[in-house]
N, C-alpha and C positions, 0 to 999 in steps of 0.2 A: 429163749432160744433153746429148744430142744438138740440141737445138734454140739451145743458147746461142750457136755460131756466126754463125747466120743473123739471130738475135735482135740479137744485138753491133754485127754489121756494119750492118742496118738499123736500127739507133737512132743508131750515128752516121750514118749518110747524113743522118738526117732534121734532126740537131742541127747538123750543118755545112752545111746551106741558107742559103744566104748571108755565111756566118761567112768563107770563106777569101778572106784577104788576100793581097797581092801578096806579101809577106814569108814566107809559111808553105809549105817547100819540101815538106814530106811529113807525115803522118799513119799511125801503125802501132799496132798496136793488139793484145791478146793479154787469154784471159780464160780462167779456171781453176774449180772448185767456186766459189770463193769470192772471187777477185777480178777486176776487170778492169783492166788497165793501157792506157791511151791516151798515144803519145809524139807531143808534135807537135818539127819540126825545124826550124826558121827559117833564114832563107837571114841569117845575123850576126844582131845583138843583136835583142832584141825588146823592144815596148814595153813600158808598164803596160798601154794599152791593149789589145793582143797579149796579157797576161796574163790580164785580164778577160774577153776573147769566148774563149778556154778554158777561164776558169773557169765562162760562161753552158752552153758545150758540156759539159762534163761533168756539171756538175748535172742536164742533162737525160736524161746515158744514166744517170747514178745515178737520177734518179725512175722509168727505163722498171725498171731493176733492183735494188730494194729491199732483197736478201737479199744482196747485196756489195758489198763496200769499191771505192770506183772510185778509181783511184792514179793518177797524171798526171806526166807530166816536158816541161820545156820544152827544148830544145837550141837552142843554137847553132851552128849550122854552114853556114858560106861555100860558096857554087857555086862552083867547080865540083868540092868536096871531096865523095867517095862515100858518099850514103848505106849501106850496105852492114853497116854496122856498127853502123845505129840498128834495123834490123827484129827485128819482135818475130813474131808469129805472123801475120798479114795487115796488107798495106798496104791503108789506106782511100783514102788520098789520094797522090798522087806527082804533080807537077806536070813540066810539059813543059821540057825544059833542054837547050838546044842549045850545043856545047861546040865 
């Protein structure tokens, strides 16, 4: 399905409206026939809270797309350690980090 891309990308743009907190260093994101995988990265630990508005974001690209499993991972990882090694097929999010 050629349109799942553009689908992906624009359902999370729309579910992370006002979701990103100071703590959540990147967003990546990758999607298959049948699944989509969203990683967010946190700049060190993350809360429950922090658990919770990923768990509001995902539910909502899961309702834009019905016919797949949406799969999630939270990381851990301290600025100014390189993302590099969390990207999956598009980043959504990357926040500005001056080093």
């Amino acid at each position: 399905m050629s349109d799942i891309r553009a689908g992906v990308l624009l359902s999370l743009q729309r579910s992370l409206l006002g979701m990103i907190s100071e703590n959540i260093r990147a967003i990546t994101c990758e999607w298959g026939a049948d699944i989509i995988t969203i990683i967010f990265v946190f700049d060190g630990d993350y809360s429950p809270s922090d658990e919770e508005d990923c768990e509001v974001i995902v539910t909502e690209v899961a309702a834009d797309f019905p016919e797949h499993t949406v799969e999630t991972q939270l990381v851990s990882l301290k600025a100014p350690l390189s993302l590099a090694d969390e990207i999956l097929t598009a980043w959504v999010y990357v926040r500005r980090e001056m080093h």
